[in-house]
PDB file of N, CA, C and O in Angstrom:
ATOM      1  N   UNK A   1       0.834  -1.172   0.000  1.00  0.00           N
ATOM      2  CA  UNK A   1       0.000   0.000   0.000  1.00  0.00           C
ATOM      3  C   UNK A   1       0.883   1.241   0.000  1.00  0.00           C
ATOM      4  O   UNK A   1       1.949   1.174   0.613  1.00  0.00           O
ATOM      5  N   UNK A   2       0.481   2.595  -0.752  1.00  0.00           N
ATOM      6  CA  UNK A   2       1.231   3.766  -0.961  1.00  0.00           C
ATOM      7  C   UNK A   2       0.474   4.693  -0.078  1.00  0.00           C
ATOM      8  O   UNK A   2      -0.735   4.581   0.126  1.00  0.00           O
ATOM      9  N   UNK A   3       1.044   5.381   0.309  1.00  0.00           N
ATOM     10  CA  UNK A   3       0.579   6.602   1.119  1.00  0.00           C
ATOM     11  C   UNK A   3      -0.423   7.372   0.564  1.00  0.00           C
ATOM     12  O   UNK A   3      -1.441   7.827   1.087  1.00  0.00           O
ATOM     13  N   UNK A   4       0.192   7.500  -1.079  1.00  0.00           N
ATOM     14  CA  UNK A   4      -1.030   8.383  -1.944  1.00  0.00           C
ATOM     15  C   UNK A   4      -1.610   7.592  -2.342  1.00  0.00           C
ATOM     16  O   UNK A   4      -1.943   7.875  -3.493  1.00  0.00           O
ATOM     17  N   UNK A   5      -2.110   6.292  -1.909  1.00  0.00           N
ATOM     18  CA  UNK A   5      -3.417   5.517  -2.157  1.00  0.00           C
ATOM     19  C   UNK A   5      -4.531   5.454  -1.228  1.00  0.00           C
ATOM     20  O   UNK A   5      -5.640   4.938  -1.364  1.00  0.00           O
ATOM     21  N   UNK A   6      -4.034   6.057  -0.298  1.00  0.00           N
ATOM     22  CA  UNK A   6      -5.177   6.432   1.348  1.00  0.00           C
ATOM     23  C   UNK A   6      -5.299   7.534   1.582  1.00  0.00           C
ATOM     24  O   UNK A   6      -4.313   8.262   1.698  1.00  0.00           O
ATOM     25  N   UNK A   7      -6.722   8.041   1.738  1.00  0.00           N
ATOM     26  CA  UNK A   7      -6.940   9.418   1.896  1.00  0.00           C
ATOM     27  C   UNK A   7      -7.610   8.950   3.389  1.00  0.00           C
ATOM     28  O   UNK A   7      -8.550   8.156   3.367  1.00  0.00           O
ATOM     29  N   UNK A   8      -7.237   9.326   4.335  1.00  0.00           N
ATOM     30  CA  UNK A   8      -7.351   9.554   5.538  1.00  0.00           C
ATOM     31  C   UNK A   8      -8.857   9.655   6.230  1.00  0.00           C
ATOM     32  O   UNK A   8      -9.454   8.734   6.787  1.00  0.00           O
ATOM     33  N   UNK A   9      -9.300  10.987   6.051  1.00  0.00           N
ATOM     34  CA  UNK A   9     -10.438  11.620   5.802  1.00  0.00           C
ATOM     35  C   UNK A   9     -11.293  11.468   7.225  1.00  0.00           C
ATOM     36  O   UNK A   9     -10.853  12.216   8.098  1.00  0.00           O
ATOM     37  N   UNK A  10     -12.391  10.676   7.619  1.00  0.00           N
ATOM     38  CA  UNK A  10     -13.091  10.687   8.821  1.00  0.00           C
ATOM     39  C   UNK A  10     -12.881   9.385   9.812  1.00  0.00           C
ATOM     40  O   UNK A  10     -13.350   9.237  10.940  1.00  0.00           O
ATOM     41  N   UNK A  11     -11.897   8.333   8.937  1.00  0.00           N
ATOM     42  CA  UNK A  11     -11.685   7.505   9.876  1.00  0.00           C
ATOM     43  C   UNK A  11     -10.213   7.278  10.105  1.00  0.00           C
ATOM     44  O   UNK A  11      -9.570   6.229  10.066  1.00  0.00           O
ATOM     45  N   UNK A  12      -9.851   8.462  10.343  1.00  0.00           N
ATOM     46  CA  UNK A  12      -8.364   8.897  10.952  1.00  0.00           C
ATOM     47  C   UNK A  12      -8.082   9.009  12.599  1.00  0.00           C
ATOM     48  O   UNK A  12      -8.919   9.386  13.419  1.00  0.00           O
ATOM     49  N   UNK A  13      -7.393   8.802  12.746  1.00  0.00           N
ATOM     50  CA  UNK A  13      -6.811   8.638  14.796  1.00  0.00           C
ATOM     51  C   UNK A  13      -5.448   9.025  14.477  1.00  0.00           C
ATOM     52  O   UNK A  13      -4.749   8.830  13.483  1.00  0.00           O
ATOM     53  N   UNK A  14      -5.225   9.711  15.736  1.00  0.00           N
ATOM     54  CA  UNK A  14      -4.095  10.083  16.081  1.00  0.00           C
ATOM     55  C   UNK A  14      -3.537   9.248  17.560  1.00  0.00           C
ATOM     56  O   UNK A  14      -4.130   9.466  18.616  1.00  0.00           O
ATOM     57  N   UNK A  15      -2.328   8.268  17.505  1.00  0.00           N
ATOM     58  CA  UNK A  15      -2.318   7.394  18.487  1.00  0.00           C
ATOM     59  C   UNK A  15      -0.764   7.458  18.591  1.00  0.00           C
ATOM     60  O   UNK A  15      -0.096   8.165  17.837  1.00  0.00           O
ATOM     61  N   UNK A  16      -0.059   6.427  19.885  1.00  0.00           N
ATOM     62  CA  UNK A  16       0.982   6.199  20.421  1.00  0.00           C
ATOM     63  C   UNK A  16       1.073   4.776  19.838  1.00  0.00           C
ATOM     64  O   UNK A  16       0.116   4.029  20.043  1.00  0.00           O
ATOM     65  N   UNK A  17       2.142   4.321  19.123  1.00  0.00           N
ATOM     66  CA  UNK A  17       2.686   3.120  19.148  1.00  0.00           C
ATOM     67  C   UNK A  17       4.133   2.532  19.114  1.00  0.00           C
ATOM     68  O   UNK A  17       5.003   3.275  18.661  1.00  0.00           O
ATOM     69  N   UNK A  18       4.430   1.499  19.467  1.00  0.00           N
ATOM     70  CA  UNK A  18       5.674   0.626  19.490  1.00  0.00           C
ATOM     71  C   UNK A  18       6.131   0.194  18.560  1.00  0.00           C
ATOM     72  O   UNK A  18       5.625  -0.843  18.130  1.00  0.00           O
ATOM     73  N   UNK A  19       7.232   0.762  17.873  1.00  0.00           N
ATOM     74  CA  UNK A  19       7.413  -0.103  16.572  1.00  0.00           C
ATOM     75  C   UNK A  19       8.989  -0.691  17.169  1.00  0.00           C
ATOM     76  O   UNK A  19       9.989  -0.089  17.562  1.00  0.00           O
ATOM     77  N   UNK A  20       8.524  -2.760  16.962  1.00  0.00           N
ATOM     78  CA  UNK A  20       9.839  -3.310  17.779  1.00  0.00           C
ATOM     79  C   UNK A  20      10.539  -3.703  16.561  1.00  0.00           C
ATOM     80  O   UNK A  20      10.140  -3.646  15.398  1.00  0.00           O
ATOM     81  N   UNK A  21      11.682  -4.123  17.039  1.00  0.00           N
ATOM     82  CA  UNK A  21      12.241  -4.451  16.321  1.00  0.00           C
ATOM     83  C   UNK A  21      13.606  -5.322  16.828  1.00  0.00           C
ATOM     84  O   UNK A  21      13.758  -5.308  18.049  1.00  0.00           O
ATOM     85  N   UNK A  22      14.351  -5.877  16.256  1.00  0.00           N
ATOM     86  CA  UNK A  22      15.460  -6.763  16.585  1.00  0.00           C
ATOM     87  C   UNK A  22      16.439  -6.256  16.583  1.00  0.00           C
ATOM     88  O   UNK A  22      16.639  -5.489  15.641  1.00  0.00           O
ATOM     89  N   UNK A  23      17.292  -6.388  17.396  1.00  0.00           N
ATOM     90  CA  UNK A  23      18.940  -5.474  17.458  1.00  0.00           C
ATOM     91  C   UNK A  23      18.749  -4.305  18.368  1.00  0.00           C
ATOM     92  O   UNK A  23      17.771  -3.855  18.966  1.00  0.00           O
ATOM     93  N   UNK A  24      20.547  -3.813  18.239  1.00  0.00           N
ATOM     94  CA  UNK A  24      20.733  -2.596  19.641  1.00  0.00           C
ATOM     95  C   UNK A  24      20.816  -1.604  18.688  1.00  0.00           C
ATOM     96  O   UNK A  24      21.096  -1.712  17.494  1.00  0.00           O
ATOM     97  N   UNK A  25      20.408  -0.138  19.659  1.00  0.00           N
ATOM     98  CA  UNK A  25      20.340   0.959  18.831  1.00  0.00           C
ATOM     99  C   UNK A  25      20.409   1.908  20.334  1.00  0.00           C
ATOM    100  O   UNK A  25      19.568   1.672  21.202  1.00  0.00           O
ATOM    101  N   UNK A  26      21.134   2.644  20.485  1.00  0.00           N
ATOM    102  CA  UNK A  26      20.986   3.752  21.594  1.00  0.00           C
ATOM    103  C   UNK A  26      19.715   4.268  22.169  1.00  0.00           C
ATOM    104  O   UNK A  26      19.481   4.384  23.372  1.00  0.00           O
ATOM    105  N   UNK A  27      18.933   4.562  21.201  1.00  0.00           N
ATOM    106  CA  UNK A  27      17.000   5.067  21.144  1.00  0.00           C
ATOM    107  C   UNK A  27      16.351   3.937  21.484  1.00  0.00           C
ATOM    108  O   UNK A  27      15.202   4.180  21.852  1.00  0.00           O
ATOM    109  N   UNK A  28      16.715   2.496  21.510  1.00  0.00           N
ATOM    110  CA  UNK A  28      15.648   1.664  21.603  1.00  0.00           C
ATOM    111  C   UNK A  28      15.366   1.740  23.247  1.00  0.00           C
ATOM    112  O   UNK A  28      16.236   1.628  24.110  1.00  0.00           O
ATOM    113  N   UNK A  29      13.662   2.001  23.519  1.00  0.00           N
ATOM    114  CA  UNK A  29      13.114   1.850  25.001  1.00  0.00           C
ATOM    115  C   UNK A  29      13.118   0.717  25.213  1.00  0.00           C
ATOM    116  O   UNK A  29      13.187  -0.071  24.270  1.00  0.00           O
ATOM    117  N   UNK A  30      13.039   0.242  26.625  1.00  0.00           N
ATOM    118  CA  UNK A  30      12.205  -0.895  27.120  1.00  0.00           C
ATOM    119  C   UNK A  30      11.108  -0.570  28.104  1.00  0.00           C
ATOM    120  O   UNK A  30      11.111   0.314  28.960  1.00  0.00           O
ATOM    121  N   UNK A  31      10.021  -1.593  27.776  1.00  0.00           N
ATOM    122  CA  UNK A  31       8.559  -1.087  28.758  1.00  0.00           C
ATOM    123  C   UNK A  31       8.594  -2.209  29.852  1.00  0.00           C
ATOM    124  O   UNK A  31       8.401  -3.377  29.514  1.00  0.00           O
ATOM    125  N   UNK A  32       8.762  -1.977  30.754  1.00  0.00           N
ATOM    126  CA  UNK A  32       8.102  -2.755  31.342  1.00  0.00           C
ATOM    127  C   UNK A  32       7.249  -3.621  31.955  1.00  0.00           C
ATOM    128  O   UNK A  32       7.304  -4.640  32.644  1.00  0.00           O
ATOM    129  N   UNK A  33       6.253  -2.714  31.370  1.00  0.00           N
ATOM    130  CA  UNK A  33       4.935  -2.733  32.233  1.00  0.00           C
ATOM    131  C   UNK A  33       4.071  -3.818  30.888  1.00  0.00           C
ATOM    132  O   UNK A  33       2.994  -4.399  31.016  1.00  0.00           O
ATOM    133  N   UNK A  34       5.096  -3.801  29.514  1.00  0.00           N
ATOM    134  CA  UNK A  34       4.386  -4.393  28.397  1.00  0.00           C
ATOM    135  C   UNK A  34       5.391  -5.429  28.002  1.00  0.00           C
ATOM    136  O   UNK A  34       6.609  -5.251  28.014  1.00  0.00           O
ATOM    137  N   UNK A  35       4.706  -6.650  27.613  1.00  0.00           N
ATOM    138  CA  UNK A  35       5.097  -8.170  26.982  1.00  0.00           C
ATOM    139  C   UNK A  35       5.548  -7.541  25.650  1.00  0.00           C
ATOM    140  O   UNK A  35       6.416  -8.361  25.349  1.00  0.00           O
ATOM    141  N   UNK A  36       5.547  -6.686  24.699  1.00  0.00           N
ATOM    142  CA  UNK A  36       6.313  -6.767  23.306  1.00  0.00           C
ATOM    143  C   UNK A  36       7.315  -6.464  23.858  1.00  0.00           C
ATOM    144  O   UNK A  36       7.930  -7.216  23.103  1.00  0.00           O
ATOM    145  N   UNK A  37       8.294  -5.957  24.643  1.00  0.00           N
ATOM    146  CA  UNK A  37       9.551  -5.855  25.058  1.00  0.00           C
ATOM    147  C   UNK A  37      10.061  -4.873  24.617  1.00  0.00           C
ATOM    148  O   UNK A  37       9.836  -3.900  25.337  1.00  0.00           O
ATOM    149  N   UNK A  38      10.994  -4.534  23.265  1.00  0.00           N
ATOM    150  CA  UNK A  38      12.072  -3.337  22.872  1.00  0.00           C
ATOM    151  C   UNK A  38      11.843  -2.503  21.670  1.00  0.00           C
ATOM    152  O   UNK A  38      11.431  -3.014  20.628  1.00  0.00           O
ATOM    153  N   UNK A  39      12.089  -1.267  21.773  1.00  0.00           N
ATOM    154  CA  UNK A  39      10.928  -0.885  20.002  1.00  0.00           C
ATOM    155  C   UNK A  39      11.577   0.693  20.631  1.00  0.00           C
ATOM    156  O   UNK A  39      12.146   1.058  21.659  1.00  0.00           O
ATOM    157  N   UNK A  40      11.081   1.373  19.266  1.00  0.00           N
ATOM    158  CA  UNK A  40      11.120   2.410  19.281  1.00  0.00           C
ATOM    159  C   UNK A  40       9.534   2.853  19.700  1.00  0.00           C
ATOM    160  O   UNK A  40       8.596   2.101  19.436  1.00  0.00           O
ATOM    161  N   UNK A  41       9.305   4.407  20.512  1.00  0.00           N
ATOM    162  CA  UNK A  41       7.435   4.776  20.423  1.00  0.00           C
ATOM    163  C   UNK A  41       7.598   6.094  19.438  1.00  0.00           C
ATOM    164  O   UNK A  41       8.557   6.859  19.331  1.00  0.00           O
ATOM    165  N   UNK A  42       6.531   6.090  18.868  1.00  0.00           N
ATOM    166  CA  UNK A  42       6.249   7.048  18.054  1.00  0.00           C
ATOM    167  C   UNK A  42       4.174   7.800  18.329  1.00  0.00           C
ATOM    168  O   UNK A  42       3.090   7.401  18.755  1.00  0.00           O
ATOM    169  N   UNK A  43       4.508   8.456  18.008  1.00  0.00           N
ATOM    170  CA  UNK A  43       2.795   9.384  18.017  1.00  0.00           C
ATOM    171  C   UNK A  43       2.653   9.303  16.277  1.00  0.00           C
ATOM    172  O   UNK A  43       3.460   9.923  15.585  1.00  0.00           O
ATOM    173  N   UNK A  44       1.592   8.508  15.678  1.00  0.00           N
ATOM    174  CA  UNK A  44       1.301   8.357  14.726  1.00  0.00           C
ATOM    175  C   UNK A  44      -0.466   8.610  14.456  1.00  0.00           C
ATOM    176  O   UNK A  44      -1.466   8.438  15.152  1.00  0.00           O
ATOM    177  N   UNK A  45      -0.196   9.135  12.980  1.00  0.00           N
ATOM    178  CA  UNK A  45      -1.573   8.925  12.395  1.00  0.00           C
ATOM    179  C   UNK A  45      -2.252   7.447  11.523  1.00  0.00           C
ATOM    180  O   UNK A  45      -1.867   6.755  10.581  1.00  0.00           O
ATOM    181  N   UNK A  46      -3.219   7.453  12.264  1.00  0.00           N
ATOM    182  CA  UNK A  46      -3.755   5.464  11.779  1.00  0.00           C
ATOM    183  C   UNK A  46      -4.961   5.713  11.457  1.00  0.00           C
ATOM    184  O   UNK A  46      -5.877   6.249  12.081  1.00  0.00           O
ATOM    185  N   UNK A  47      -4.846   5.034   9.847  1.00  0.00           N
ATOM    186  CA  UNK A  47      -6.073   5.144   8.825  1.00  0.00           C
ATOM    187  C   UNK A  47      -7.247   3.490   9.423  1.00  0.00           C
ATOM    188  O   UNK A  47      -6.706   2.641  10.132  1.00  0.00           O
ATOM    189  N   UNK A  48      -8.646   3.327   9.031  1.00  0.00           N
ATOM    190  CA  UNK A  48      -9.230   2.199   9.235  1.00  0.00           C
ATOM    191  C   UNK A  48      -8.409   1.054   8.604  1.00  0.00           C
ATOM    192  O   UNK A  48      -8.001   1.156   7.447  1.00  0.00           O
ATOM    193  N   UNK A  49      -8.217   0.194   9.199  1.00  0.00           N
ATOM    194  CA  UNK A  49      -7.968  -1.334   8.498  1.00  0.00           C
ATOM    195  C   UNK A  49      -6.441  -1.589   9.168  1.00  0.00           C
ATOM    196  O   UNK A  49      -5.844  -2.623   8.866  1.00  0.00           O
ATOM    197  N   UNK A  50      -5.787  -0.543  10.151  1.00  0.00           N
ATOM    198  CA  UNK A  50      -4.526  -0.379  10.112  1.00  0.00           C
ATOM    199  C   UNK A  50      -3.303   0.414   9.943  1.00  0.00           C
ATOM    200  O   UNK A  50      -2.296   0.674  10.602  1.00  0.00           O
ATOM    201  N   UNK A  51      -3.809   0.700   8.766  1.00  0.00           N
ATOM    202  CA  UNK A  51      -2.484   1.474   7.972  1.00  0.00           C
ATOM    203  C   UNK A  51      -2.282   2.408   8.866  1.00  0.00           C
ATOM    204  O   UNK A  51      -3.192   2.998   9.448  1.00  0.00           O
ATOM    205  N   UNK A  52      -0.620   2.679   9.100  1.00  0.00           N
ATOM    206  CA  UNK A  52       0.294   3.646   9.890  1.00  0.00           C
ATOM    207  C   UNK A  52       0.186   4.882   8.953  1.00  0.00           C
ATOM    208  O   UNK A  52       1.232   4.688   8.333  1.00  0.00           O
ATOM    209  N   UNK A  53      -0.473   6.330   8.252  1.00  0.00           N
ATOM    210  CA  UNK A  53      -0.388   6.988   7.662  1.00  0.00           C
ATOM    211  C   UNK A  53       0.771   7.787   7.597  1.00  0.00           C
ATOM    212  O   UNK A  53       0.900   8.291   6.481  1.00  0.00           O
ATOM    213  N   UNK A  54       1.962   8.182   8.669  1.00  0.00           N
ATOM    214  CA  UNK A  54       2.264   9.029   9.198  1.00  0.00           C
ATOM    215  C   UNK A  54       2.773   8.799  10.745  1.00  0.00           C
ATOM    216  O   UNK A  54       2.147   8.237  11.644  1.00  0.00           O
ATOM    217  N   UNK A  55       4.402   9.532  10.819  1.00  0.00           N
ATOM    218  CA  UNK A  55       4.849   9.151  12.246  1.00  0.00           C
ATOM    219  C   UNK A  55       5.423  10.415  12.787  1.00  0.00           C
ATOM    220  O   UNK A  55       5.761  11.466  12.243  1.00  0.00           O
ATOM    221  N   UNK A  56       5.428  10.141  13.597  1.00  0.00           N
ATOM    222  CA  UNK A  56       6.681  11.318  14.252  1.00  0.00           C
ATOM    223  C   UNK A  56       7.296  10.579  15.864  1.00  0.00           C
ATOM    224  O   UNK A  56       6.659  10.376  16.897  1.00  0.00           O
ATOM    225  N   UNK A  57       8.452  10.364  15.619  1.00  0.00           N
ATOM    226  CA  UNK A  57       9.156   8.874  16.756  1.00  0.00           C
ATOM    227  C   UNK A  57       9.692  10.045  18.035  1.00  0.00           C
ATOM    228  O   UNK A  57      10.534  10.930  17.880  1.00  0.00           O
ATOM    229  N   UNK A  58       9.225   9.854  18.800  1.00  0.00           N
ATOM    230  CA  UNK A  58       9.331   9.891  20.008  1.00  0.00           C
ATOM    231  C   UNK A  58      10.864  10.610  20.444  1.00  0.00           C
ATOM    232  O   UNK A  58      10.855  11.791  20.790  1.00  0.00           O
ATOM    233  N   UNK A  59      11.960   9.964  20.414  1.00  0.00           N
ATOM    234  CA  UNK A  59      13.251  10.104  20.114  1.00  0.00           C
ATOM    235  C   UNK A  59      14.089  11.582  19.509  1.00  0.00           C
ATOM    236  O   UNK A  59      15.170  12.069  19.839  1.00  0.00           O
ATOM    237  N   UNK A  60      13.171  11.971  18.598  1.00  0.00           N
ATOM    238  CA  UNK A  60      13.240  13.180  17.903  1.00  0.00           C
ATOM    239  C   UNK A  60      12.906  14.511  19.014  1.00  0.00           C
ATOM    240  O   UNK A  60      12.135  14.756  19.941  1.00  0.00           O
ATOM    241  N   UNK A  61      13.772  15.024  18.428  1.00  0.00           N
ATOM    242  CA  UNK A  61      13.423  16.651  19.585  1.00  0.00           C
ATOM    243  C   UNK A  61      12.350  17.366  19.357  1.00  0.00           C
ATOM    244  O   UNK A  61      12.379  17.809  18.209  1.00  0.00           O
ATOM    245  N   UNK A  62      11.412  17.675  19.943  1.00  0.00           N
ATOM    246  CA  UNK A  62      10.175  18.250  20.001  1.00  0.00           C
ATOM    247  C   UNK A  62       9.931  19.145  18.440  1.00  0.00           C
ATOM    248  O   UNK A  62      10.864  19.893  18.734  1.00  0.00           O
ATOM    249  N   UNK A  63       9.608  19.531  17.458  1.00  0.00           N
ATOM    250  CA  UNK A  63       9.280  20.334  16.508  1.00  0.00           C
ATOM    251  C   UNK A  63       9.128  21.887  17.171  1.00  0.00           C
ATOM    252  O   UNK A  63       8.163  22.371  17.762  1.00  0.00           O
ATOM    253  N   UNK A  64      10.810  22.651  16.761  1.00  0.00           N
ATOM    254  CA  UNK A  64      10.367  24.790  17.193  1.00  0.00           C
ATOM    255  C   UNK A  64       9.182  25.235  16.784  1.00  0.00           C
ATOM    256  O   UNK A  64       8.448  25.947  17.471  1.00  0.00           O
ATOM    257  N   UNK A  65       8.898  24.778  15.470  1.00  0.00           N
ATOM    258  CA  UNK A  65       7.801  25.612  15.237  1.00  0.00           C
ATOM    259  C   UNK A  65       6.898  26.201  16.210  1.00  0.00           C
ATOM    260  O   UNK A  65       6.754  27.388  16.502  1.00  0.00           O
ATOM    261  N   UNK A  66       6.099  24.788  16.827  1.00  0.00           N
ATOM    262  CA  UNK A  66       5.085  24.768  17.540  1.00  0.00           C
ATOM    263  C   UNK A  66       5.676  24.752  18.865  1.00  0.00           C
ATOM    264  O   UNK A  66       4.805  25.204  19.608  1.00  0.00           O
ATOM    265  N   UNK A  67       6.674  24.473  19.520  1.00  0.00           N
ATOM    266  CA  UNK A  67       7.073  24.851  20.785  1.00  0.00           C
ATOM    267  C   UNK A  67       7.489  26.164  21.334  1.00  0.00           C
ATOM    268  O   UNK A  67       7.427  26.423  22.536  1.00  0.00           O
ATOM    269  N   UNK A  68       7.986  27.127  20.271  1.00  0.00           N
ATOM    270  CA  UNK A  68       8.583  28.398  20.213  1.00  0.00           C
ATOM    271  C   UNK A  68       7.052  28.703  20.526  1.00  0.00           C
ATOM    272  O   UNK A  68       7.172  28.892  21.737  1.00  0.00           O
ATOM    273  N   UNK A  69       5.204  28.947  20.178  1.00  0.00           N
ATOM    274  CA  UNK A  69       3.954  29.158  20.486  1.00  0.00           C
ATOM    275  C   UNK A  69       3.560  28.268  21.440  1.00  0.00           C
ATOM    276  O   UNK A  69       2.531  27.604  21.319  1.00  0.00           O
ATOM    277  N   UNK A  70       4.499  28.176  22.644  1.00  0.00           N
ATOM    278  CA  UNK A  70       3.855  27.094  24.130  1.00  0.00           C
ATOM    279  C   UNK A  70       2.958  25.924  23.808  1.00  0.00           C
ATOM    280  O   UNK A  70       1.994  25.722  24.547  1.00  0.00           O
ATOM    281  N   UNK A  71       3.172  25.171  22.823  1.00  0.00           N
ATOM    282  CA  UNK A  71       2.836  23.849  22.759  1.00  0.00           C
ATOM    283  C   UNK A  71       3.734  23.340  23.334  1.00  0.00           C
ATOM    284  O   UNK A  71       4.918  23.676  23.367  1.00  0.00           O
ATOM    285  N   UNK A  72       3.004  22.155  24.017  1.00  0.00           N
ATOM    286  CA  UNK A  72       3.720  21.218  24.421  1.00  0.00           C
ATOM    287  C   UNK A  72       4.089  20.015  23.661  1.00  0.00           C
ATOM    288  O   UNK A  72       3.422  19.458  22.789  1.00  0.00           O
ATOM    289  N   UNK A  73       5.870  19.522  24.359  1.00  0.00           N
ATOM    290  CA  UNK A  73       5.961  18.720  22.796  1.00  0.00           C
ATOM    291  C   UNK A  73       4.830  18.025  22.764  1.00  0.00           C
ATOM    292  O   UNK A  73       4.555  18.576  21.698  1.00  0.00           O
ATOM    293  N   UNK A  74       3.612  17.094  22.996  1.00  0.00           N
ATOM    294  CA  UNK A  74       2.947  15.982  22.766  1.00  0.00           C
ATOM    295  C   UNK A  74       2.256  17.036  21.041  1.00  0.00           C
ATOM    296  O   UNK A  74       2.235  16.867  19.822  1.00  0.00           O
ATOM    297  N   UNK A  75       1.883  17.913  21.900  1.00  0.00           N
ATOM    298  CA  UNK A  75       1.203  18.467  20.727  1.00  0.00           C
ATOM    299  C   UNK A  75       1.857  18.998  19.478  1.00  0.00           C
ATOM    300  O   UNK A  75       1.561  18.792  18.301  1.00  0.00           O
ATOM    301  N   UNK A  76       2.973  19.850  20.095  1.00  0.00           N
ATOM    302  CA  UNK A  76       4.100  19.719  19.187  1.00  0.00           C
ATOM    303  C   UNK A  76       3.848  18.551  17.658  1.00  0.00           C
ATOM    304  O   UNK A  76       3.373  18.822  16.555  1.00  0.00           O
ATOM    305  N   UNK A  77       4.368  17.291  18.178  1.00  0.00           N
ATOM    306  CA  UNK A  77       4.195  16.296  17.099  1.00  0.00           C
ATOM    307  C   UNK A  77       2.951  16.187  16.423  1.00  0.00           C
ATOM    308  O   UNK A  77       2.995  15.916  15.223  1.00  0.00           O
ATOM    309  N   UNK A  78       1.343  16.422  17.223  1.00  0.00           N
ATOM    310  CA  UNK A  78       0.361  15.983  16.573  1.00  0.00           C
ATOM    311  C   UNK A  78       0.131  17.037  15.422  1.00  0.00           C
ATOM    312  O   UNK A  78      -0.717  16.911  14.538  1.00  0.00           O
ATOM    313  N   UNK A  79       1.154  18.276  15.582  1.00  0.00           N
ATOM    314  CA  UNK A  79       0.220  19.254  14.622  1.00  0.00           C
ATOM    315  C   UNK A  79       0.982  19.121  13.582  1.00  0.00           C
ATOM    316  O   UNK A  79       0.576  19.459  12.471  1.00  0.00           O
ATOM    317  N   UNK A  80       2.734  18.385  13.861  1.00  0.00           N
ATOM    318  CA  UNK A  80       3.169  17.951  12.808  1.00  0.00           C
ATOM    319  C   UNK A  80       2.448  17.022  11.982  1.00  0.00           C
ATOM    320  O   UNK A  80       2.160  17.248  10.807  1.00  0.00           O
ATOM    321  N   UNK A  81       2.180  16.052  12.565  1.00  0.00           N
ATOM    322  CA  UNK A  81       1.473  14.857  11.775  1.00  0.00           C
ATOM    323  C   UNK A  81       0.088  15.351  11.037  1.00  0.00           C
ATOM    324  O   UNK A  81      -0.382  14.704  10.102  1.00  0.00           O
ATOM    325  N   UNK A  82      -0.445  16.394  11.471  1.00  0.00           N
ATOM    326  CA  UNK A  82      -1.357  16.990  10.617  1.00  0.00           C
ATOM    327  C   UNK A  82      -1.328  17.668   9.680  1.00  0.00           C
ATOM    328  O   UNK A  82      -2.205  17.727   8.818  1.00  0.00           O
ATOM    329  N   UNK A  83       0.240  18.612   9.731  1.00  0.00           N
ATOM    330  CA  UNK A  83       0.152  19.248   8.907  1.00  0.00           C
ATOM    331  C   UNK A  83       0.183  18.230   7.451  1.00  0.00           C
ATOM    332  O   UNK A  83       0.094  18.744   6.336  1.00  0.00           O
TER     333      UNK A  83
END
């Protein structure tokens, strides 16, 4: 599936997820509190059926734009992922 094959539209979410993966990397978390174990988190946009539309990983330094106007990073990222 291509990105420009999903138009988003009314059954769009904006969510937190784990993307794991195998091997060491400085950024990789561990959860404790969760059975998938080691992954990167990201604040993503998620189309119906699944599809990841859109990320912005956790790891990354908050976006100036929107922090320089007292967003906080969480929001920071979501207005990235919208734009």
């Amino acid at each position: 599936m291509s990105k420009a094959a999903i138009i988003p539209g009314q059954y769009a979410a904006i969510d937190e997820q784990t993307n794991g993966f195998q091997g060491n990397h400085q950024d990789k978390k561990r959860h404790d509190e969760k059975n998938e174990g080691d992954g990167f988190q990201s604040d993503s946009v998620n189309v119906k059926g699944g599809y990841t539309w859109a990320f912005y990983f956790r790891n990354q330094p908050p976006p100036p734009k929107w922090t320089k106007i007292d967003l906080c990073p969480l929001h920071g990222r979501v207005m990235v992922l919208i734009e």
